[in-house]
Phi, psi and omega in degrees: 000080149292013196286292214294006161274321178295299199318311182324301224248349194302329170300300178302314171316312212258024183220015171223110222256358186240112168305346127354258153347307151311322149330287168326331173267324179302306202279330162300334170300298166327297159298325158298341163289301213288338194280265217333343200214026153322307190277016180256317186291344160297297179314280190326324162307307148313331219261293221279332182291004171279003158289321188087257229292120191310321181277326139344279160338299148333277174320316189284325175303292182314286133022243182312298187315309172300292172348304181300314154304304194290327190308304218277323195287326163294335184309293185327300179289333186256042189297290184355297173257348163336273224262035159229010191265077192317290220297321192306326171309292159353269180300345166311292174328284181333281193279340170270328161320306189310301198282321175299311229266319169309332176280303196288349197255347159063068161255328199296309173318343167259344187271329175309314210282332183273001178254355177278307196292317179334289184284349172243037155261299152285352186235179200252173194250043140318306185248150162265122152345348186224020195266157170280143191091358188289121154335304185270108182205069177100224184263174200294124129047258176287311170305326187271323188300308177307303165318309178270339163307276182323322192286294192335314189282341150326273198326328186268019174266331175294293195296334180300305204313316219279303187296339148322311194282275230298298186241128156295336166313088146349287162317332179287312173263001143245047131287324162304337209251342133316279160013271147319305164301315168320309193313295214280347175273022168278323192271321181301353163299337195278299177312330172303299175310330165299312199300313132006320214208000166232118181270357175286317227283340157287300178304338185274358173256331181300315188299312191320312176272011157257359165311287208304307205278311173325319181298306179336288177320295190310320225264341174303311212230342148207094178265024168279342181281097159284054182301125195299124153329349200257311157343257188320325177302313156310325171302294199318326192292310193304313186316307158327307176282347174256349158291350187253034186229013154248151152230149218283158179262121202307168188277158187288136157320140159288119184301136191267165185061158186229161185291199183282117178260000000 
């Protein structure tokens, strides 16, 4: 949920006639990006840990985010006609329902699984699949760098719409959108490790992208319906809080020493 970081600042935005000043504001922006644009980043985080391997995992972020950064700075430059363009809205909705709903229906997890039974069929079984360096971990790479590139760009149809209305510097709102990308590959690192160690917290990031894809749908289709930010926040909050609220039992240590042989 980025709108309310842009919305928040607009008295400051519009009283800082000096890139200086503007200047000045870049580390609050970050930080509100980084609370605000949580749930897209728990998602992308969730998205990309279907690699296993951490260092994969890393590469698909890094990756996928520049990809994301070019979608949003084309968002940025074609806002005008972009973000009146129903059907590109449409299809935002579609795929992020389409992707919560594929997460929750546990296709993604058959699909790992039947690409995992593949190779260790055909390759010998040396490296285990899910070992760090195995070729083969799950889903492809390029599908996850193309996954998490697209989800972004869902997700940036609220904050592009809301930072246009606020400011005509072009530049300006793409240092937000520059911005937004720092955050979120900060936080999804932290959520790749969450993820580890709350086992709700993926699903609670997925639903978080079918909220979003549902705001979309609604704002298409009744677009006399005003749903209160403090609503969605709250949901979002609740999701949250029920993804941190089981945590995983740490593993038992190995008993040292041995019996009586």
């Amino acid at each position: 949920m980025e709108v309310e970081s842009v919305e928040s600042l607009t008295p400051l935005l519009q009283q800082a006639d000096q890139w200086g000043e503007v200047l000045l504001l870049l580390p609050l922006l970050v930080g509100l990006e980084a609370v605000l644009s949580a749930d897209n980043a728990i998602a992308l985080a969730a998205i990309s840990r279907r690699l296993h391997d951490p260092a994969r995992q890393r590469q698909a972020l890094n990756l996928g985010l520049v990809l994301a950064l070019i979608f949003r700075l084309g968002l940025i430059a074609l806002a005008s006609f972009v973000l009146d363009f129903w059907p590109l809205q449409l299809l935002a909705s579609a795929y992020l329902l389409w992707l919560c709903g594929r997460h929750l229906l546990g296709q993604d997890d058959a699909k790992d699984d039947a690409d995992i039974g593949v190779v260790d069929t055909t390759l010998s079984t040396q490296a285990h699949p899910h070992e760090p360096g195995h070729p083969h971990q799950g889903a492809s790479l390029g599908s996850i760098v193309a996954t998490l590139a697209l989800t972004d760009l869902a997700f940036s149809l609220d904050s592009v719409s809301a930072a246009v209305a606020v400011t005509d510097r072009l530049p300006l709102v793409m240092a937000g959108g520059v911005i937004g990308i720092i955050a979120l590959r900060l936080t999804a690192e932290l959520f790749l490790r969450w993820l580890e160690i709350f086992p709700h917290l993926e699903t609670a990031g997925y639903l978080a992208v079918g909220l979003v894809g549902l705001r979309l749908l609604l704002r298409l289709l009744l677009p006399a319906v005003e749903v209160p930010e403090w609503a969605l926040l709250l949901v979002v909050a609740a999701l949250f809080a029920w993804g941190f609220s089981l945590r995983t039992a740490a593993s038992p240590l190995p008993e040292q020493g041995g019996g009586d042989a």
